[in-house]
Every structure is written in structure tokens, then in C-alpha cells.
FIKOLZA-1660 file (N, C-alpha, C; in steps of 0.1 Angstrom, whole numbers, plus 5000, padded with zeros to 4 digits):
% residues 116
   i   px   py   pz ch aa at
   1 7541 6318 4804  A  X  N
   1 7528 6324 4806  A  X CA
   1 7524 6332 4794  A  X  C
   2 7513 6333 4789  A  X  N
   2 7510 6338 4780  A  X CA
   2 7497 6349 4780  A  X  C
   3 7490 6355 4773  A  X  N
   3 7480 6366 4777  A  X CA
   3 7469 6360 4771  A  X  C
   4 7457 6359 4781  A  X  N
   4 7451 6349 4770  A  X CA
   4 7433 6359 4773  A  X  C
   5 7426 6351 4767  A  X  N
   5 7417 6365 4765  A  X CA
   5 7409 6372 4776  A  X  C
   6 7407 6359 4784  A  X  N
   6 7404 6366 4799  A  X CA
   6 7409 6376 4804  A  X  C
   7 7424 6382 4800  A  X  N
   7 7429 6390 4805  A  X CA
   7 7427 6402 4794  A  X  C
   8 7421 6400 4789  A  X  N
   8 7420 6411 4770  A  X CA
   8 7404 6418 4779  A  X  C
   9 7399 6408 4789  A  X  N
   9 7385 6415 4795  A  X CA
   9 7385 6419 4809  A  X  C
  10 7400 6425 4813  A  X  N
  10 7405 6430 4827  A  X CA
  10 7409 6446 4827  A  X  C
  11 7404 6455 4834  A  X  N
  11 7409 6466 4836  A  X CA
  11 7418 6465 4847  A  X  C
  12 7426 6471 4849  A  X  N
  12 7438 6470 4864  A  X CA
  12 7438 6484 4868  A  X  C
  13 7436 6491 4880  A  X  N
  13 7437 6503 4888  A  X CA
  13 7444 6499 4900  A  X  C
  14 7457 6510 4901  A  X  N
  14 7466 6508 4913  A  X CA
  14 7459 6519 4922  A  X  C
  15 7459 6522 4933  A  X  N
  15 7456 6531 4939  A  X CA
  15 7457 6525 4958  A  X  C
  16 7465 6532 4967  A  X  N
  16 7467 6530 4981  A  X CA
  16 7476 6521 4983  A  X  C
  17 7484 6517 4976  A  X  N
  17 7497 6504 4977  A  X CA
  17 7485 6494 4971  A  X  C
  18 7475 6493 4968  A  X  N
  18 7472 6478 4961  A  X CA
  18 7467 6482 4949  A  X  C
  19 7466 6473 4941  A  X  N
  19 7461 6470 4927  A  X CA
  19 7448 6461 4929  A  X  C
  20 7435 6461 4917  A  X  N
  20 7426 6456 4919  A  X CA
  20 7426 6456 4903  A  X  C
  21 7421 6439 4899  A  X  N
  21 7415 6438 4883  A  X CA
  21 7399 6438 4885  A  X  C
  22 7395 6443 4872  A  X  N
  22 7383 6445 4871  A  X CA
  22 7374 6439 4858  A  X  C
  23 7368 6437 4862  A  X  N
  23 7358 6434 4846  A  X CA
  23 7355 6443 4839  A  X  C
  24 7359 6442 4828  A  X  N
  24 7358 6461 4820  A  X CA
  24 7343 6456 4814  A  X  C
  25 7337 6450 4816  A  X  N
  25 7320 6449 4806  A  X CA
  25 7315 6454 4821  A  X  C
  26 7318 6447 4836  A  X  N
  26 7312 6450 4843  A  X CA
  26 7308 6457 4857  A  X  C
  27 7325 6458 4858  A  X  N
  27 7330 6463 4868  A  X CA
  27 7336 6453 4881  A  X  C
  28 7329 6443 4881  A  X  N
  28 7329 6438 4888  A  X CA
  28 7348 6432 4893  A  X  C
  29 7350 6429 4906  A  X  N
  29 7364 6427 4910  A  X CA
  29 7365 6409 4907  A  X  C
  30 7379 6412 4902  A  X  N
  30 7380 6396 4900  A  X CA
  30 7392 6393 4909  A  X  C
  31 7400 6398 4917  A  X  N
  31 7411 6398 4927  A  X CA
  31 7422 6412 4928  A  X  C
  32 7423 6410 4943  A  X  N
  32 7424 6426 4947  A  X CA
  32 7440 6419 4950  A  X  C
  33 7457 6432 4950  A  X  N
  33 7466 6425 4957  A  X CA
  33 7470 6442 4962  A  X  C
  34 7478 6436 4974  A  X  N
  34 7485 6448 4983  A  X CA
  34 7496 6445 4984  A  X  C
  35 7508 6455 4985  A  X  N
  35 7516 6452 4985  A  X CA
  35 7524 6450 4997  A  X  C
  36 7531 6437 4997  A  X  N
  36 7535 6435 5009  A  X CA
  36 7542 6442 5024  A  X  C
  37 7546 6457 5018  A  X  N
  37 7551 6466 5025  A  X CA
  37 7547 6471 5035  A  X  C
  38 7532 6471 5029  A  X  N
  38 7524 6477 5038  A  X CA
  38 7523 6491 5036  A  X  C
  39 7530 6499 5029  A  X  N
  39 7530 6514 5025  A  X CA
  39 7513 6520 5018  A  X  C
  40 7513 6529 5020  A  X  N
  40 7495 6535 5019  A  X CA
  40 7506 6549 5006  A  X  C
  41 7506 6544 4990  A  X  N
  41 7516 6548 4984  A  X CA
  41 7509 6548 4971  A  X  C
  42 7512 6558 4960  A  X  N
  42 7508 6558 4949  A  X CA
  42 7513 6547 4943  A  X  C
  43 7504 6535 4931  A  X  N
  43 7507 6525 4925  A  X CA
  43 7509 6530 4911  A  X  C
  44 7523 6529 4905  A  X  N
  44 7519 6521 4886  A  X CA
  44 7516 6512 4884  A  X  C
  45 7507 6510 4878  A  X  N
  45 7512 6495 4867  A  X CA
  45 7509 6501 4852  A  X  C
  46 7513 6489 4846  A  X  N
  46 7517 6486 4830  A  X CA
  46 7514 6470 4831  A  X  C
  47 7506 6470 4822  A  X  N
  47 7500 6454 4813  A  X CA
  47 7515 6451 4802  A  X  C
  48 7521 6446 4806  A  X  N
  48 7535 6442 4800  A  X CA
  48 7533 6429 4791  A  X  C
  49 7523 6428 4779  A  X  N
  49 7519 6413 4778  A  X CA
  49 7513 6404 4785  A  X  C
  50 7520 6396 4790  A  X  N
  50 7515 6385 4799  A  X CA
  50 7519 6390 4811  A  X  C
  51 7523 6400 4814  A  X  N
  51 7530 6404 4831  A  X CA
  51 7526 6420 4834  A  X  C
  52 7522 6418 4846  A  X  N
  52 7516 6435 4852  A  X CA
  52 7528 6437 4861  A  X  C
  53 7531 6448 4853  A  X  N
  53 7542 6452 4864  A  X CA
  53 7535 6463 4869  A  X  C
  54 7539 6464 4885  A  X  N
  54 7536 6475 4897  A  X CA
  54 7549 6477 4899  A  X  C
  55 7546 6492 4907  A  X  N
  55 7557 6497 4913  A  X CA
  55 7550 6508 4924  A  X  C
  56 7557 6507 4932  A  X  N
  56 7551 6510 4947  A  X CA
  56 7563 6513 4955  A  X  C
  57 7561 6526 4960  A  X  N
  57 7569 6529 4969  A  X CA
  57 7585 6528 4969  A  X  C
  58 7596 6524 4950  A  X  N
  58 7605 6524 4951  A  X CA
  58 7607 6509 4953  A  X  C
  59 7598 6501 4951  A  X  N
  59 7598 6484 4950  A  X CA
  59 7588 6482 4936  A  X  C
  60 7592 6470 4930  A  X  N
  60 7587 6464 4917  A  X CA
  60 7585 6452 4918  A  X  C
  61 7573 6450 4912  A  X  N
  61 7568 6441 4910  A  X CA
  61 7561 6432 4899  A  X  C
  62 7564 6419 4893  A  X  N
  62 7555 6411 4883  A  X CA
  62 7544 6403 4887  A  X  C
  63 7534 6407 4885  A  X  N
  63 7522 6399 4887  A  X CA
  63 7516 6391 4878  A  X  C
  64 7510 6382 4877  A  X  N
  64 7504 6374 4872  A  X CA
  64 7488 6381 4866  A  X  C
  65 7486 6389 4856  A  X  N
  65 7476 6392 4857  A  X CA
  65 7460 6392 4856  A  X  C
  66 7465 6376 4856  A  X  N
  66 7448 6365 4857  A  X CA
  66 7445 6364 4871  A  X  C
  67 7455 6363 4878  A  X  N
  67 7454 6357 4892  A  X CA
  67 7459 6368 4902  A  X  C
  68 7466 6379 4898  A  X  N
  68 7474 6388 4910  A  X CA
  68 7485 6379 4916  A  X  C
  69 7489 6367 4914  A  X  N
  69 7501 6363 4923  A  X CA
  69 7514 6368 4923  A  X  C
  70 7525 6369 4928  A  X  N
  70 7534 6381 4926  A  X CA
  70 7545 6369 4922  A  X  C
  71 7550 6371 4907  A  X  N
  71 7558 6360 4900  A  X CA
  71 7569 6365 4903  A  X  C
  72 7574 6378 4904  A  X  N
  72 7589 6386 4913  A  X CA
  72 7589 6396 4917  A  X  C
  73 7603 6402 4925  A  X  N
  73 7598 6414 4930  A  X CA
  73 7608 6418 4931  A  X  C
  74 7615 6430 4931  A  X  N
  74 7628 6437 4932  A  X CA
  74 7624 6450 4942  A  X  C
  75 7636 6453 4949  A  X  N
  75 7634 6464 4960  A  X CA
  75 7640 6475 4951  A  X  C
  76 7648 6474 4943  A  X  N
  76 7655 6488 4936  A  X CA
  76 7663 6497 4945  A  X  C
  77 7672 6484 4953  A  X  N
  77 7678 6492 4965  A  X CA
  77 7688 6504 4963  A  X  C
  78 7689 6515 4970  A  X  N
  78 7698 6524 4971  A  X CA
  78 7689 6535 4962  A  X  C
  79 7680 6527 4951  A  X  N
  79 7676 6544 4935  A  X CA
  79 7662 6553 4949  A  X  C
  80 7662 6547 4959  A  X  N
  80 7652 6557 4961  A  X CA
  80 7635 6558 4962  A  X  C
  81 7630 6569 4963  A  X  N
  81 7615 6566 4959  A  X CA
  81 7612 6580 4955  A  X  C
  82 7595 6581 4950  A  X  N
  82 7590 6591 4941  A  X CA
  82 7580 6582 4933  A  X  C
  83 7577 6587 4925  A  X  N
  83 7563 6588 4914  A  X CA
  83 7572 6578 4900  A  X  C
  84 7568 6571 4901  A  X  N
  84 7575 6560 4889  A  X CA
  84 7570 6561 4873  A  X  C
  85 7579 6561 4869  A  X  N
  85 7576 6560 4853  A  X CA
  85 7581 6546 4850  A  X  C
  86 7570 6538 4842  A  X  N
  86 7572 6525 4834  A  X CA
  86 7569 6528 4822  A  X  C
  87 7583 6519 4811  A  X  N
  87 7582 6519 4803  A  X CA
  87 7584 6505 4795  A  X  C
  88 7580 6499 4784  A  X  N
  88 7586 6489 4778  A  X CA
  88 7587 6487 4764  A  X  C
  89 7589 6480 4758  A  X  N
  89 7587 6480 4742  A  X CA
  89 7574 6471 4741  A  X  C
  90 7572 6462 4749  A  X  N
  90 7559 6456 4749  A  X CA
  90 7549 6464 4752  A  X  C
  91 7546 6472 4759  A  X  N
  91 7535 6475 4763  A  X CA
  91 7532 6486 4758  A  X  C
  92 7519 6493 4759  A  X  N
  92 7511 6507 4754  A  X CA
  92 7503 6509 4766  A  X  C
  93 7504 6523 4766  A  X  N
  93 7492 6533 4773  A  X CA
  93 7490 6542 4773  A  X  C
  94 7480 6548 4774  A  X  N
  94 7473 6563 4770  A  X CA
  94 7466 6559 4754  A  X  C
  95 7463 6571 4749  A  X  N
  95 7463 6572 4735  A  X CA
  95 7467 6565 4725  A  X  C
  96 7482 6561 4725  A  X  N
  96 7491 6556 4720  A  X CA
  96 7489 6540 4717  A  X  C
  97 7488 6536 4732  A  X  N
  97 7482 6524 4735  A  X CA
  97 7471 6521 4726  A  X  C
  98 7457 6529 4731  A  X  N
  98 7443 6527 4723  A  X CA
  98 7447 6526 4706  A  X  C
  99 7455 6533 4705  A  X  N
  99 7456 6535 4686  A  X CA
  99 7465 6519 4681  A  X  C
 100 7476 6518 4690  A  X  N
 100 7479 6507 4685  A  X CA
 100 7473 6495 4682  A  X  C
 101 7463 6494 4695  A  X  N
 101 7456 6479 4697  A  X CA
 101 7441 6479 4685  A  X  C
 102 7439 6497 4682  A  X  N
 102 7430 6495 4669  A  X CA
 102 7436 6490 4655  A  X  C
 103 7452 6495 4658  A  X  N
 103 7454 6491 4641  A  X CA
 103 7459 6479 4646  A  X  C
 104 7459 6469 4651  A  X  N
 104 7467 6458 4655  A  X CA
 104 7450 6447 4650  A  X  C
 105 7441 6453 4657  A  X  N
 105 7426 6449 4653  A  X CA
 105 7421 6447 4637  A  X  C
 106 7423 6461 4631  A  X  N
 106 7419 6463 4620  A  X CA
 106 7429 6454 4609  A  X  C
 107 7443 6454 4613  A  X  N
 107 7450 6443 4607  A  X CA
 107 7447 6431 4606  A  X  C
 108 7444 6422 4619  A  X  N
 108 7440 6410 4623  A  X CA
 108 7426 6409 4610  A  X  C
 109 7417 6418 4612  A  X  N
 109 7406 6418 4608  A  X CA
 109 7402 6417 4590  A  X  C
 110 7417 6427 4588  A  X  N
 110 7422 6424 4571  A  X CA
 110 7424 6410 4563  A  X  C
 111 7433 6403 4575  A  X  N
 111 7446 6392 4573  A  X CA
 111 7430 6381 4572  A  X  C
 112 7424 6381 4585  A  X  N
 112 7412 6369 4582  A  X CA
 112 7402 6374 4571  A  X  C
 113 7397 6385 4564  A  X  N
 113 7395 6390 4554  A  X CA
 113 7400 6382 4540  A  X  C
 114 7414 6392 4539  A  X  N
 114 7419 6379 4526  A  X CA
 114 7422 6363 4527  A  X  C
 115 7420 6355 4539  A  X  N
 115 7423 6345 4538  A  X CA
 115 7408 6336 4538  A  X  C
 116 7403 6349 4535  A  X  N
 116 7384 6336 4538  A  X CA
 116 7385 6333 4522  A  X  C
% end
């Protein structure tokens, strides 16, 4: 699976055990997912490249983030529950995130620059 641009024009908000993708031009929903537990629970996610990882209630999840389909899932038996921190080497967010994906831009935008 790969990340392809449709998903470069998706916002993701976890919130009540489900996740919903959004149209960032429009707002508009393009598929909503809950998680199977049924828990009414603070959501993470992280845009992990081609993979949205959630975490909910002390369970993990990879989604598919064109479609929401759940590609796997781990219970993280025995660690517990609480407020989850995700981290990856692939992925950015906050500030951090925004700055990267500008100089990642401004590079791309150099590289086709000197090759015209």
C-alpha cells in the first residue's frame, strides 16, 4: 500500500472511540470507523505514511487511510489503558510535522527547478 494523493487531501480526527476522514478543502466526510469495542474513549491517530494508526482504549489499530478498513489490530494485552502516545520515525505532527512537509516541498520544488 502506498500513500497516494487522495490521501495528501484527507484530514483524520479521532474523537468518541471513532475516527472520521475528512476533506481538508471541504470538510466534507469521506468514511467514518468505530472501533469495534464499542468503548465511548479518547482516540490517537498518526498518518504513519501509508497506514493510520489509532489507539483506543489500550487497543491498536492500522487502517487503511483511503478506505478506513482495519488492515490489523493488537489488544496490547496486560500494558493497560490511559491516554496514548504514538510515535514513529515515519510520521510528523504538530509544528514539527508542518515544517517538515514545507521543507520536503520546497526541496521537491528546487530538485524540479534544476532539472527543467
Amino acid at each position: 500500500m502506498r500513500q497516494t494523493s487522495s490521501v495528501l487531501n484527507l484530514i483524520f480526527v479521532g474523537f468518541n472511540s471513532r475516527v472520521v476522514a475528512m476533506r481538508r478543502d471541504t470538510g466534507q466526510i469521506v468514511w467514518k470507523w468505530k472501533s469495534p469495542k464499542g468503548y465511548s474513549s479518547f482516540v490517537a491517530v498518526m498518518l504513519d505514511g501509508d497506514l493510520l494508526i489509532v489507539s483506543v482504549q489500550g487497543y491498536m489499530y492500522g487502517l487503511d487511510p483511503e478506505t478506513g478498513s482495519t488492515i490489523w489490530s493488537n489488544p496490547l494485552s496486560g500494558l493497560g489503558y490511559g491516554t496514548p502516545c504514538i510515535a514513529s520515525m515515519r510520521a510528523n505532527s504538530g509544528s514539527a510535522g508542518a515544517a517538515a512537509i514545507i521543507a520536503q516541498q520546497q526541496q521537491a520544488a528546487a530538485s524540479a527547478g534544476a532539472g527543467a
